[in-house]
C-alpha positions in Angstrom: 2.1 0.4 -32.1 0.3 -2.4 -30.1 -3.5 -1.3 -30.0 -5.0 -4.8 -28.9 -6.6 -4.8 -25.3 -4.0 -6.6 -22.9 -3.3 -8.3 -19.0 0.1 -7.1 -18.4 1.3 -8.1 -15.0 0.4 -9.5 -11.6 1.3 -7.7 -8.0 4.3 -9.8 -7.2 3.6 -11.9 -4.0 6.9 -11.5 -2.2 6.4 -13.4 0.6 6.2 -10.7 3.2 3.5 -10.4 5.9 1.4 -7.3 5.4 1.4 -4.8 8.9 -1.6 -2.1 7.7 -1.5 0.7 9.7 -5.5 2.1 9.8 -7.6 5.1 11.9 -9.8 8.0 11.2 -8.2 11.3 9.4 -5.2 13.0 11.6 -5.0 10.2 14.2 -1.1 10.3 13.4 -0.9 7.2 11.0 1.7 8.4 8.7 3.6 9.9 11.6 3.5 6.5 13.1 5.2 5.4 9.5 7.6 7.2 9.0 9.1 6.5 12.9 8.9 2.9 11.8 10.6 3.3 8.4 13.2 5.4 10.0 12.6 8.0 7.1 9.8 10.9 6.1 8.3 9.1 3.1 4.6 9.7 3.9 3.2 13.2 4.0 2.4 14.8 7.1 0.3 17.6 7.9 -2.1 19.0 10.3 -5.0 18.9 7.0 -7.0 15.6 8.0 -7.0 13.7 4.5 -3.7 14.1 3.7 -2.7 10.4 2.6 -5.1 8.9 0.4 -3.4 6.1 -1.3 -1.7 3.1 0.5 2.1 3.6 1.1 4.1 0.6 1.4 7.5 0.0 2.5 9.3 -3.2 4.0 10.6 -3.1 7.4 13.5 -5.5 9.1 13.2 -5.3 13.0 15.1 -8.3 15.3 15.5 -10.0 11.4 12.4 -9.9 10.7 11.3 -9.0 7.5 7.3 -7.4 7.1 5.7 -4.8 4.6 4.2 -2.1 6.5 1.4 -0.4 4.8 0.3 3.5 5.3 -3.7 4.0 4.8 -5.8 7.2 4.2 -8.3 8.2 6.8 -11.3 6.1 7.3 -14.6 8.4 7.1 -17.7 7.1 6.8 -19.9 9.8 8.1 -18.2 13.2 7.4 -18.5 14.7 3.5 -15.3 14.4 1.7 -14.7 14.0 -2.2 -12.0 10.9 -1.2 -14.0 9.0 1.7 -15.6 6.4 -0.8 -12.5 5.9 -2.7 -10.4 5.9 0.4 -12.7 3.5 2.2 -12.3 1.0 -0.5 -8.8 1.3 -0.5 -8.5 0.3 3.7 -10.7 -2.2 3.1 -8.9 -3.9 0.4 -5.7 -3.4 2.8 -7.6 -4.8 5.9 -8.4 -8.3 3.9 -5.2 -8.8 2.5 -3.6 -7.8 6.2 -1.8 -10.3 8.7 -1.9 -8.1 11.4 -3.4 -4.7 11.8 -2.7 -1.7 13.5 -6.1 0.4 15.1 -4.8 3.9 15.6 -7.0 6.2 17.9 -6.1 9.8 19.1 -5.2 9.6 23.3 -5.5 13.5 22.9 -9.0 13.7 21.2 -10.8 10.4 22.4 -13.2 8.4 20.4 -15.0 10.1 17.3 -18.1 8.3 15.8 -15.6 7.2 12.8 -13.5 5.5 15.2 -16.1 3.3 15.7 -16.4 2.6 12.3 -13.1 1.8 11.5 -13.4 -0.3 14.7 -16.0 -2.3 13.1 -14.2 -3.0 9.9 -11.6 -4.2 11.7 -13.9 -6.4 13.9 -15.5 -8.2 10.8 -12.1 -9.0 9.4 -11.4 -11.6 11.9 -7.8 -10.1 11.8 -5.0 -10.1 14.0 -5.0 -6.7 15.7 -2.9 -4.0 18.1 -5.0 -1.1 19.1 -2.5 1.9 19.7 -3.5 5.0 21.2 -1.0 7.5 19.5 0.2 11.0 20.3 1.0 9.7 23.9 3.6 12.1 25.0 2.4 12.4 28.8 1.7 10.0 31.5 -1.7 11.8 32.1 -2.7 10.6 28.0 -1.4 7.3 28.4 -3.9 6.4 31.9 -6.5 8.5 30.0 -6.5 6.6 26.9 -7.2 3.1 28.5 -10.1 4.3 30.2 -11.3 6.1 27.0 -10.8 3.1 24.4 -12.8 0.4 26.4 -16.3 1.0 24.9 -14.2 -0.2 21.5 -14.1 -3.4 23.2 -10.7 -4.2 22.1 -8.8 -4.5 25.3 -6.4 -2.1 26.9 -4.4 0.0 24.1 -0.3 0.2 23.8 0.7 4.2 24.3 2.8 5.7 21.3 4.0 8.5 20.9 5.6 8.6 16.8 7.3 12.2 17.5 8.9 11.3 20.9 9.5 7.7 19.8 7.5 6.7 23.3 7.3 2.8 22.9 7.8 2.4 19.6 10.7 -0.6 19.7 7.9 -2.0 22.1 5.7 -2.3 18.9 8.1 -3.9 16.5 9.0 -6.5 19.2 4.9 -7.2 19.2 4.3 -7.0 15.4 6.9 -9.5 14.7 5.3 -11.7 17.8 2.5 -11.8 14.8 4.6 -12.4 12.4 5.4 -16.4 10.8 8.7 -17.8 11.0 9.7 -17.8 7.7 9.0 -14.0 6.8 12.2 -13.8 4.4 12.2 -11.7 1.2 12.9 -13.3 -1.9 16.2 -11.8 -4.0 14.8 -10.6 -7.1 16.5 -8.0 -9.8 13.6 -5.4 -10.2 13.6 -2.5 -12.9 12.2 0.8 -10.6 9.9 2.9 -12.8 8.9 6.4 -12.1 5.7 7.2 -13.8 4.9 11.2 -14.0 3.5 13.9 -16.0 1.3 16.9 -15.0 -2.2 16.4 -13.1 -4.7 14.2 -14.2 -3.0 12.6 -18.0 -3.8 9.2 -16.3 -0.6 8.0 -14.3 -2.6 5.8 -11.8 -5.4 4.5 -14.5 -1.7 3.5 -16.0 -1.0 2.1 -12.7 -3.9 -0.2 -12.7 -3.9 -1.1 -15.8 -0.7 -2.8 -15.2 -1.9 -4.6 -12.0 -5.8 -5.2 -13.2 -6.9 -4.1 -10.5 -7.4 -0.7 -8.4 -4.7 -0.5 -6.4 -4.0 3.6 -6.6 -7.2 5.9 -6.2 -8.2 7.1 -9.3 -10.2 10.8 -9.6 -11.3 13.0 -12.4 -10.3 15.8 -10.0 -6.5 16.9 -10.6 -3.9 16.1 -7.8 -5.8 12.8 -6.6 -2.1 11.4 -5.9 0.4 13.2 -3.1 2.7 10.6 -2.0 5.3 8.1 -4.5 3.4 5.4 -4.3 5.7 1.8 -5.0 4.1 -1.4 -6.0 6.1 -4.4 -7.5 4.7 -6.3 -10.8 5.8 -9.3 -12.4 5.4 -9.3 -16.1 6.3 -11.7 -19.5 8.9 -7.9 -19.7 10.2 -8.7 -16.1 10.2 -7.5 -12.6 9.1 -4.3 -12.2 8.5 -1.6 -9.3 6.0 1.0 -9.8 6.4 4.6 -8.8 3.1 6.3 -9.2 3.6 10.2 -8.0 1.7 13.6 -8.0 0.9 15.4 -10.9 3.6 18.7 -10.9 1.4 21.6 -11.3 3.2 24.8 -12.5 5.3 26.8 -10.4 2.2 29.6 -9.9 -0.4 27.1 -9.6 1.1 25.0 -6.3 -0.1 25.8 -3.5 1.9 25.4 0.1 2.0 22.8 2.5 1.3 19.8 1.0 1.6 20.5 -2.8 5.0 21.3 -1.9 5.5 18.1 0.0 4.1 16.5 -3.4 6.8 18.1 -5.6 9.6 17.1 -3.2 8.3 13.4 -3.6 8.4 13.5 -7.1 12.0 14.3 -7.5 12.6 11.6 -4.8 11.1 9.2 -7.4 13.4 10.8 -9.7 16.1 9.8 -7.8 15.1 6.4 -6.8 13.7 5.5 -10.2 16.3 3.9 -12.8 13.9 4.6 -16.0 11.3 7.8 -15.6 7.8 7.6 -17.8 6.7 10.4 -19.0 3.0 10.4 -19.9 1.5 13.4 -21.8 -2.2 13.5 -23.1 -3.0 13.4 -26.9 -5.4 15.1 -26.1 -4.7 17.6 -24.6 -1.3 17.8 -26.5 2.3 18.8 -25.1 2.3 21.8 -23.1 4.8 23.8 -21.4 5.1 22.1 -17.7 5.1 18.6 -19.9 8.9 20.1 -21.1 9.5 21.2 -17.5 8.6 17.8 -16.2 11.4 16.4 -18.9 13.8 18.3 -17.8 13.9 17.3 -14.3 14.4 13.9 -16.0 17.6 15.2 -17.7 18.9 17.1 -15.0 18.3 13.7 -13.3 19.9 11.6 -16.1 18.1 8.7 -16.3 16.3 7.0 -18.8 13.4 8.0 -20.4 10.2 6.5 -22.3 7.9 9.5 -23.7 4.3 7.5 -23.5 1.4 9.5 -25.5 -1.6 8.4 -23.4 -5.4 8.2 -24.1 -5.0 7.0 -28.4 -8.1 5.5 -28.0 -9.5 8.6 -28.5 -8.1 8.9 -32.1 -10.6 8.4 -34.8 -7.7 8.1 -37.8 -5.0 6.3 -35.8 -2.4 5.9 -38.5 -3.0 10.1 -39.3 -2.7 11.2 -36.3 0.0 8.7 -34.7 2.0 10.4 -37.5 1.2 14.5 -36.4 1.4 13.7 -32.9 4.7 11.9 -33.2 6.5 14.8 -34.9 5.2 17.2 -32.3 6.7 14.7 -29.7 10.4 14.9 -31.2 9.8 18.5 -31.6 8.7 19.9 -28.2 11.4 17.0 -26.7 14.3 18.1 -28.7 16.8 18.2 -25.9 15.9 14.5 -25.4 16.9 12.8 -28.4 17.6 9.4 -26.4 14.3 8.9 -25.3 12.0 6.0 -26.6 8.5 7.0 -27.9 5.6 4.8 -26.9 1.8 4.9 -27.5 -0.9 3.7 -24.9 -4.3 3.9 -23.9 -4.7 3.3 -20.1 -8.1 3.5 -20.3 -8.5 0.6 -22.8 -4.9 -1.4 -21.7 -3.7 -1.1 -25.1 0.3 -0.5 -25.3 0.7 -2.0 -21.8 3.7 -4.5 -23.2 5.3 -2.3 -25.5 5.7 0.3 -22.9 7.2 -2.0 -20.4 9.4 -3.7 -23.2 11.0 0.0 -23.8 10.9 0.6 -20.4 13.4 -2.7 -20.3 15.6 -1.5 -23.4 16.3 1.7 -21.0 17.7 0.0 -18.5 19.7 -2.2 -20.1 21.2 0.5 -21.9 21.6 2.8 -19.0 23.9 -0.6 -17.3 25.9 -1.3 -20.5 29.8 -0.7 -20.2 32.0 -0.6 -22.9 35.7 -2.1 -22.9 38.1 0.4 -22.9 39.9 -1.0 -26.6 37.1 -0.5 -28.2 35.7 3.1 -26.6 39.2 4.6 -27.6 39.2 3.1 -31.1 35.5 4.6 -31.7 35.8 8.1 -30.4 39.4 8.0 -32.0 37.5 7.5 -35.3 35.1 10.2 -34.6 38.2 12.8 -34.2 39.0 11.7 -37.5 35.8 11.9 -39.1 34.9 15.1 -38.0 37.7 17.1 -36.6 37.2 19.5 -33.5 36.8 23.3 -34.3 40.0 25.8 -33.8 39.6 27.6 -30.8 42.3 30.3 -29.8 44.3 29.3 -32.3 44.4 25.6 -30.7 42.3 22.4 -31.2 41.2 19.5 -29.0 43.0 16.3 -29.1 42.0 13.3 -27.3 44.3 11.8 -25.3 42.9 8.6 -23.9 38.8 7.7 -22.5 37.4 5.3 -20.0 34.0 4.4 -18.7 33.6 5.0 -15.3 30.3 4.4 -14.1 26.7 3.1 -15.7 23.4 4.3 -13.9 24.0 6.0 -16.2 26.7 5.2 -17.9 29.7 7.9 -17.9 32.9 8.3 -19.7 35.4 10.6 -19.1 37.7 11.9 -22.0 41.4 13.1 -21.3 41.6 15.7 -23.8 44.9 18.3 -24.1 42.2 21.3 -22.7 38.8 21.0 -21.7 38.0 24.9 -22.3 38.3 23.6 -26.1 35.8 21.7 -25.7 32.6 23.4 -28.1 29.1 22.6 -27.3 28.5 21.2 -30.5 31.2 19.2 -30.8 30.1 17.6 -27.0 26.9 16.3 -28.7 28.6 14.9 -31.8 30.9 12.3 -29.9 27.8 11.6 -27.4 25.8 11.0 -30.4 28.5 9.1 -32.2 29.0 6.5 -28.9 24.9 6.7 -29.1 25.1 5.3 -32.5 28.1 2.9 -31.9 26.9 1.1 -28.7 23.3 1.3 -28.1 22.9 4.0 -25.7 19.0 4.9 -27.0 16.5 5.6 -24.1 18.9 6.4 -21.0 21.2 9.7 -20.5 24.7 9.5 -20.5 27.4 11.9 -19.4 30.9 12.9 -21.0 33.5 14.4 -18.5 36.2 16.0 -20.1 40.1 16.4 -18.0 42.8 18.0 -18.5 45.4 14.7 -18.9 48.3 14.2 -16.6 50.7 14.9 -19.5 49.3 18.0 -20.6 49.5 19.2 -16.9 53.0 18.7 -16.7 53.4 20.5 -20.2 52.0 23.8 -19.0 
């Protein structure tokens, strides 16, 4: 277990210019993302406030390749718990920008944070589009020019996300911003879905990765709604980040956008190729953490089982050893998955993490020749013959890998109704033991084969 304080990784610089979209809470922001993107990956709802952390996705238009970035509402002068944390993450966006995009409501007119925001942008000496969205009517789009010109920022471009209203207008002036050698570099990338219930310290993990604060961090539970994806480089490899929501259980969610935050979670699922799971030692393993792992093994990928917060262990060696066999208890029905031990907090376990998070995907691309995968599971028959079912047994016949991510075989037995439960998990754990396949799911398909058909 590697307990020594450690720098990980580096935000991977990928070449792209960096499009931040910014504006005061419910301007439309995230709206005016997801039209871009061409798909609903920020959250959107009527509650001002809603997107918190930055959202980033690349975007191609006319060959041009830019990362657009989705920012939380700028307040300065209205209470909210966020509005510090949120402010420091626009402003960090706003320095790093090559263009930005100043949002204002055509519908609403200017609010005293719209001039805020304006000034940030002002001081940045950045490139700049102001965009007056929701712009649905002829009647907003005169109204808003008239309205914006105390901003001092010349006359605004009329939007409108939902109707699409001069959208491909937009792209053709972001990418007038845009350098002419905006091309994204090939690179093989591990995708890394890092959940757990509320508040066990997935984005202090986050940061500790990229030393620095790139996702908000908050004592108060559900800090994080959208998947947020950010790409490392480390001495372990490429990586990209999915920080998500904490899942709350099923009684404790409430509508709207705690729903929304569930739904992006099992998108991470599905996008990710190895899922970390972080529990709390201190808290211990509860119920929703053995939920949360099953939606990893419904989603069979890979696994890594990452005890958070050790640094809060006064006999490390004693209670690394309790802790660990109430791990493998409580996770029982994952027997693949690898076990690490971190402290987020203290970025201890940082390397070791990501080096298991590596073994995982390795092992969830690994094919076996067919030779060999007959001759094991043929072995394994012997070994340990099937049980009598109905007066018959199960033969194999012949097997063949299929697929990997994650890897599946499929066994042409005489009849798959023989098939016991038990006996399932005693050829997956015997190709486990013969070929590596610790830390990522795999899947056994069982046929009826073509000669047994025509028998019956």
């Amino acid at each position: 277990m590697t307990t020594n304080n450690q720098t990980v990784g580096q935000e991977i610089e990928i070449n792209l210019p960096s499009v931040v979209i910014v504006g005061r809470p419910n301007v439309g922001k995230s709206s005016l993302f997801n039209r871009i993107v061409g798909e609903r990956r920020a959250i959107t709802e009527d509650e001002p406030g809603t997107t918190r952390d930055r959202l980033e996705l690349e975007v191609t238009w006319k060959d041009k390749l830019f990362r657009l970035v989705d920012t939380g509402g700028y307040e300065t002068r209205e209470e909210s718990t966020y509005s510090g944390l949120i402010s420091d993450q626009i402003d960090l966006a706003v320095k790093n920008a090559d263009l930005i995009l100043l949002c204002v409501d055509s519908r609403d007119g200017l609010t005293a944070s719209d001039f805020d925001i304006a000034k940030v942008v002002r001081v940045s000496s950045r490139p700049y589009i102001l965009l007056a969205t929701k712009a649905d009517t002829l009647e907003r789009e005169t109204q808003s020019v008239s309205d914006t010109a105390s901003l001092g920022f010349g006359d605004p471009l009329p939007v409108s996300a939902i109707h699409d209203h001069n959208i491909g207008l937009l792209l053709d002036r972001i990418i007038e911003f845009l350098p002419q050698n905006s091309e994204q570099k090939n690179t093989e990338h591990t995708k890394v879905a890092i959940i757990g219930r509320p508040n066990v310290g997935k984005s202090t993990l986050v940061n500790a990765f990229l030393g620095q604060k790139r996702v908000i961090v908050s004592d108060v539970p559900g800090t994080t709604r959208d998947a947020i994806d950010t790409q490392i480089q480390t001495e372990e490899g490429l990586f990209d980040l999915i920080d998500t929501a904490g899942i709350r259980r099923p009684g404790k969610r409430d509508e709207g956008v705690e729903k929304h935050s569930v739904i992006r979670v099992v998108n991470a699922l599905e996008r990710a190729d190895v899922a970390v799971l972080l529990v709390d030692v201190e808290k211990g393993i509860s119920a929703q953490d053995t939920h949360i792992a099953g939606l990893i093994q419904e989603h069979s990928k890979g696994v890594i089982l990452a005890a958070n917060k050790i640094d809060t262990w006064d006999t490390v060696d004693e209670e690394y050893k309790n802790f660990d066999a109430q791990i493998r208890e409580k996770f029982r029905f994952l027997p693949y998955a690898l076990i690490a031990y971190v402290s987020a907090e203290k970025e201890r376990g940082l390397s070791n993490l990501l080096r298991l998070v590596q073994v995982a995907r390795i092992a969830r691309s690994r094919r076996v020749q067919t030779g060999p995968l007959n001759a094991t599971l043929a072995k394994a028959f012997r070994d340990h013959s099937p049980p009598v079912i109905h007066n018959k047994r199960l033969k194999l016949r012949y097997v063949t890998q299929v697929e990997v991510d994650p890897p599946v075989f499929v066994l042409f037995v005489n009849d798959p109704k023989l098939v016991h439960f038990s006996y399932h998990r005693y050829l997956e754990r015997s190709l486990r033991e013969a070929y590596d396949f610790e830390g990522t799911a795999i899947k056994l398909l069982f046929k009826r084969s073509t000669e047994d058909r025509h028998n019956n």
